[in-house]
Steps between C-alpha positions, in 0.01 A plus 500: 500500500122382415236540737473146498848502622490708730179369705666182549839652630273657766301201581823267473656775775142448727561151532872541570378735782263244601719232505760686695233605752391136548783375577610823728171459702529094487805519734371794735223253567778331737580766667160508652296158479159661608553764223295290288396820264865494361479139410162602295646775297794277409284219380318762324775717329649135442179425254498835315871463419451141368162522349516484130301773362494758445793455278865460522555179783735563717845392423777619686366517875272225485692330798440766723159519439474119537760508839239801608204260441630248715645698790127659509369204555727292705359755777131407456621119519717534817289712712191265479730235517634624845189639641313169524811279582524738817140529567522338855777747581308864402240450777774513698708812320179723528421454904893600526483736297159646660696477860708733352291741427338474854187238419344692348 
């Protein structure tokens, strides 16, 4: 096996790591919704399994890099999304929640 070979076996094997990890992290971002760090690495490990250089692309696991991409950042869509719809209501949530912890 040439060098040449070789090198792109072990990047080809990075970005199937990468693209596993995406898509790995993009559904633990549902398991917590303010975990907002997990949806950021999947986006990320999402783009360096799908970038194009340095050389081979990605073949074989290219959905699960592109399912990981997504599931990263339905997260940063949602969350927004819900935070201002429900604006009115998290006045209210935080002065129950500080007579719970005794006003203070």
């Amino acid at each position: 096996m040439s060098e040449i070979e070789t090198n792109e076996s072990l990047v080809l094997g990075q970005k199937y790591a990468f693209a596993t990890a995406s898509l790995i992290l993009g559904i633990c971002c549902f398991v917590n919704l303010l975990g907002l760090e997990k949806a950021i690495l999947a986006i990320v490990f999402a783009w360096l399994a799908l970038r194009t250089k340095p050389e081979p692309v990605l073949k074989e696991h290219r959905m699960w890099a592109k399912a990981g991409l997504v599931l990263g950042i339905l997260p940063l869509i949602i969350l927004p999304i819900l935070i201002i719809s429900n604006f009115d209501r998290l006045r209210e949530i935080i002065d129950v929640l500080s007579k719970l912890n005794g006003g203070r």
